[in-house]
C-alpha positions as CSV (number, residue, x, y, z in Angstrom):
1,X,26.7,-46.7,12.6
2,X,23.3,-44.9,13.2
3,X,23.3,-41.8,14.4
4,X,21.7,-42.4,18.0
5,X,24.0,-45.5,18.3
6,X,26.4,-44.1,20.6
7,X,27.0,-41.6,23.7
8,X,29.8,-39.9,23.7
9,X,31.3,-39.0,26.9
10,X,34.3,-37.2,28.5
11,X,36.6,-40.2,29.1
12,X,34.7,-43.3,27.0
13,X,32.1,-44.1,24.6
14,X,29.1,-45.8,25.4
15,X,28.1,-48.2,21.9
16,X,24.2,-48.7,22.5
17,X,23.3,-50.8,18.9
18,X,22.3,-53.9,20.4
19,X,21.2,-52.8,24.3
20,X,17.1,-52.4,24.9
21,X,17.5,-49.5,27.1
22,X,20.0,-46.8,25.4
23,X,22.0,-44.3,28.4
24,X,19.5,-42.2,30.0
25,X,19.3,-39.5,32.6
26,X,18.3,-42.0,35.4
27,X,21.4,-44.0,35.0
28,X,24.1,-41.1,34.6
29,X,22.1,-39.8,37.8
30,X,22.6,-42.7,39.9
31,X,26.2,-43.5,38.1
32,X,27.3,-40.1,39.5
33,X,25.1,-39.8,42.6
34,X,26.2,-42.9,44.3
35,X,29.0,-42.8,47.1
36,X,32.1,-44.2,46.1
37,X,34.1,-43.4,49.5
38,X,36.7,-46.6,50.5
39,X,34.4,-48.9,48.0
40,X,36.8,-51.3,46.9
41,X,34.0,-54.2,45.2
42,X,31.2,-52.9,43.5
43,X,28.4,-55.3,41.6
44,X,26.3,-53.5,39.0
45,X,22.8,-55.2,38.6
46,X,21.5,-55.5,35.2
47,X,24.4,-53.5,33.4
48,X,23.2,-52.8,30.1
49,X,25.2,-50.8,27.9
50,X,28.1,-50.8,30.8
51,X,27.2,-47.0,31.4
52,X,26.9,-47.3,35.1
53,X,29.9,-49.6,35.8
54,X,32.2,-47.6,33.6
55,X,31.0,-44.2,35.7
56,X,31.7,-46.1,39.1
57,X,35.5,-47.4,37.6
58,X,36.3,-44.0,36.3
59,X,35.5,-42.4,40.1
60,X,37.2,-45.1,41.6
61,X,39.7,-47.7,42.3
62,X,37.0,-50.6,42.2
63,X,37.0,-53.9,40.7
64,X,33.2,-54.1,39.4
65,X,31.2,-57.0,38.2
66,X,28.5,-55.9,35.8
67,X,25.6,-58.6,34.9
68,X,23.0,-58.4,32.3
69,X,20.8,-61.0,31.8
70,X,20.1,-60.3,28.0
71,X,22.5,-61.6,25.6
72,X,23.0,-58.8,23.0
73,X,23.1,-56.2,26.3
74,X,25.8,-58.4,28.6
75,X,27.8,-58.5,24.9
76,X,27.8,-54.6,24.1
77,X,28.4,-53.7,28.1
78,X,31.6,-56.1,27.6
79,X,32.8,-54.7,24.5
80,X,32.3,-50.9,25.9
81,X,33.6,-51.1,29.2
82,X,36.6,-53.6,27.7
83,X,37.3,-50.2,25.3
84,X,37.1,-48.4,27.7
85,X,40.3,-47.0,30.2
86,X,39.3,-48.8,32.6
87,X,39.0,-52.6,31.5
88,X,41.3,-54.3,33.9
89,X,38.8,-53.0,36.9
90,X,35.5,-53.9,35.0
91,X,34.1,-57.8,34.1
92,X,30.5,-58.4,32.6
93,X,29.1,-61.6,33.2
94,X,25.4,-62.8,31.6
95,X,23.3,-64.3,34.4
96,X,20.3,-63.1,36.3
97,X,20.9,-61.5,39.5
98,X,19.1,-64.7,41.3
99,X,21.5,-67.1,40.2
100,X,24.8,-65.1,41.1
101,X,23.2,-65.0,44.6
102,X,22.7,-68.3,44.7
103,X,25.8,-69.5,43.6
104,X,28.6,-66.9,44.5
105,X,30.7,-67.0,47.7
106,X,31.4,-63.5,47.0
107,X,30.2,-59.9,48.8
108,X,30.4,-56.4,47.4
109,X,30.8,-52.8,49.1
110,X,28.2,-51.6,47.2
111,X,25.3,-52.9,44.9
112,X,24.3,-50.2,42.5
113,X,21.2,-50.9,40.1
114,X,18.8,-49.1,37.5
115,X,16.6,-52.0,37.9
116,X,13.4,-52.5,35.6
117,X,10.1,-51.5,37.4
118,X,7.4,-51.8,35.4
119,X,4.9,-53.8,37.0
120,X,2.1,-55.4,34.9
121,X,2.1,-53.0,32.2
122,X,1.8,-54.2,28.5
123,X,4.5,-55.6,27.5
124,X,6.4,-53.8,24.3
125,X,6.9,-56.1,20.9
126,X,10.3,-55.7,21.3
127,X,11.7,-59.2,24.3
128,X,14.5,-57.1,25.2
129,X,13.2,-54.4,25.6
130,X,10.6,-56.3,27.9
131,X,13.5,-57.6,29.8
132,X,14.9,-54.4,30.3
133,X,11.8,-52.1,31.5
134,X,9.5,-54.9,33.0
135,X,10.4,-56.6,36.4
136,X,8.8,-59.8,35.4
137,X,12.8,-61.7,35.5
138,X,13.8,-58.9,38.3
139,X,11.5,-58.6,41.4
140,X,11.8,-55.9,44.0
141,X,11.7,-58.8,46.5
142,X,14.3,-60.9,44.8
143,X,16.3,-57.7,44.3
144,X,16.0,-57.2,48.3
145,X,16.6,-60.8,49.2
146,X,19.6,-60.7,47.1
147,X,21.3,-57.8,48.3
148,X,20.7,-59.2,52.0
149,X,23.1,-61.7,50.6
150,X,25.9,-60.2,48.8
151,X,25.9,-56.9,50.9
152,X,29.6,-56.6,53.2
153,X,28.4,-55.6,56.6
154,X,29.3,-52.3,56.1
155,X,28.1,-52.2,52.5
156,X,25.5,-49.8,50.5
157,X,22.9,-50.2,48.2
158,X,22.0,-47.8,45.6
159,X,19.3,-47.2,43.0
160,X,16.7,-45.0,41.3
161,X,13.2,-45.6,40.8
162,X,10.0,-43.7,40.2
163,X,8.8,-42.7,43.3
164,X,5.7,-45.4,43.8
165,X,8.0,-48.2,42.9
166,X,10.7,-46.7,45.7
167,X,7.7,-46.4,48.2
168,X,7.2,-50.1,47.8
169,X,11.1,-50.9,47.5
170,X,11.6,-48.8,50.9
171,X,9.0,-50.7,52.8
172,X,9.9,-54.1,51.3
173,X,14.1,-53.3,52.7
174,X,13.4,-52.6,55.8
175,X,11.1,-55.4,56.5
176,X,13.9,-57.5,55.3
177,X,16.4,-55.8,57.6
178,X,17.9,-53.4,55.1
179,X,18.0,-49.7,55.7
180,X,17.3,-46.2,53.5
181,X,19.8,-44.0,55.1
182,X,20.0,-41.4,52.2
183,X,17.2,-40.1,50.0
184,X,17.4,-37.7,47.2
185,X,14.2,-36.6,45.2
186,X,14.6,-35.7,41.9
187,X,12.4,-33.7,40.2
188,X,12.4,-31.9,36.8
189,X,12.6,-28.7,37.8
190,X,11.1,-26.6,40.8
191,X,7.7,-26.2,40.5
192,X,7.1,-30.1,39.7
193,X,6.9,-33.0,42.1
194,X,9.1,-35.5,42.3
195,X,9.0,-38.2,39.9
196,X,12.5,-40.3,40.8
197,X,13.9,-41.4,44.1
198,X,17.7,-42.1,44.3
199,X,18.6,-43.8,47.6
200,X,21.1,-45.6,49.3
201,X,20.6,-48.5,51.7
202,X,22.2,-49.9,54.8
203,X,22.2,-53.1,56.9
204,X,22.9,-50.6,59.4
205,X,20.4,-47.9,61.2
206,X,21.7,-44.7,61.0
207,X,20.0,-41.0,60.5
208,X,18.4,-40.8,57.1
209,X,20.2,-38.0,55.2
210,X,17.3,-36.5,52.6
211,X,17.8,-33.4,50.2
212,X,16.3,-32.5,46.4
213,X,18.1,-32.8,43.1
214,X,16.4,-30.6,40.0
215,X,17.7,-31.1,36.7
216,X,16.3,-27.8,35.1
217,X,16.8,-24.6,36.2
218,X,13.7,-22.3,37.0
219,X,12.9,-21.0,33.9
220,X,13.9,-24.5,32.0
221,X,16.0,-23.3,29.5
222,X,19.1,-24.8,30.8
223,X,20.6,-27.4,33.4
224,X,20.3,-26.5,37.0
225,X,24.2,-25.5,38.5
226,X,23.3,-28.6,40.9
227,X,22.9,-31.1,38.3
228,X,26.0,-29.7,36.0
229,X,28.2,-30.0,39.0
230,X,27.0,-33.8,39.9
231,X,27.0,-34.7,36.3
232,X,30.4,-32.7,34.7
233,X,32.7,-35.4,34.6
234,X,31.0,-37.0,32.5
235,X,29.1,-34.5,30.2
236,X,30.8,-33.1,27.4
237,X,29.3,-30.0,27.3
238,X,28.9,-29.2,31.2
């Protein structure tokens, strides 16, 4: 096994051989960032390795449908979050998010997604990798419409995306009834703007709830206290 072919964390292993998109700080972000409070059904939108489904079983008591729509990915996030301690809670299925609205009866507490947002960019030689950073197969609209769907009442959506792609997300939702009610900019460290958006939507209005995450403490020689405290059940060294 290579040597950047796995992520070790405190309670599993992520196996990233055959996923595009390896475990990254935007998904441990929104993995430990989302609320979990008296979520009993969770569906995880393009899954890859598993990472973010795993997190959300290992802070919860959720049953969590993860779906990938590449092949290899859907195949590894199975085998990781079936090794995993919590595989009874956790199934992977390989479809595109589209087709799973059209076709399940089903609704979920929360909808949680690291979704791919590049937009007309050139495309990378690599398909799956394509699949997994381009939102050619993925939408923002069909990602909205979708939730509009599958979304309890009461439910939440979650997800993180670069803050001109989150602009466009925001204004997209809430023309198609769906509302941010909690905002948290992410930036690197202190002096830098804000380069990711985690939010949580609503079909409800309620008070927007907005604060700042930094990853890097001021002189950038170590994680900020915020981030280690967010992030230390997974982390092995925090």
């Amino acid at each position: 096994m290579g040597r950047n072919n796995y992520f070790q964390f405190k309670q599993f292993k992520i196996i990233q051989e055959e996923a595009a998109m390896k475990v990254g700080t935007d998904g441990v972000l929104l993995g430990a960032w989302a609320s979990v409070n008296g979520v009993k059904s969770v569906l995880d939108v393009g899954t890859g390795t598993g990472v973010i489904a795993i997190m959300l079983a290992q802070r919860s008591t959720a049953q969590i449908m993860g779906i990938e729509i590449e092949k290899n990915a859907a195949e590894e996030a199975d085998f990781n979050s079936q090794n995993s301690p919590f595989s009874k809670r956790i199934s992977i299925k390989n479809l595109p998010f589209q087709e799973l609205a059209e076709t399940t009866q089903n609704t979920f507490d929360l909808i949680i997604s690291n979704p791919p947002f590049f937009i007309n960019n050139t495309k990378t030689p690599n398909p799956s990798r394509t699949i997994a950073r381009h939102n050619d197969l993925l939408p923002l609209m069909d990602l909205v419409n979708g939730n509009v769907k599958l979304l309890e009442e009461n439910g939440k959506l979650a997800l993180i995306l670069p803050v001109n792609e989150a602009e466009k997300f925001i204004k997209i939702a809430k023309n198609q009834g769906l509302h941010l009610v909690r905002l948290t900019e992410v930036k690197s460290n202190q002096q830098k703007n804000a380069h990711r958006y985690l939010m949580e939507f609503s079909k409800k209005l309620s008070a927007l709830k907005e604060d700042c995450l930094t990853i890097y403490n001021e002189s950038g020689n170590d994680y900020s206290r915020t981030y280690k405290i967010l992030t230390c059940d997974f982390y092995l060294n925090f």
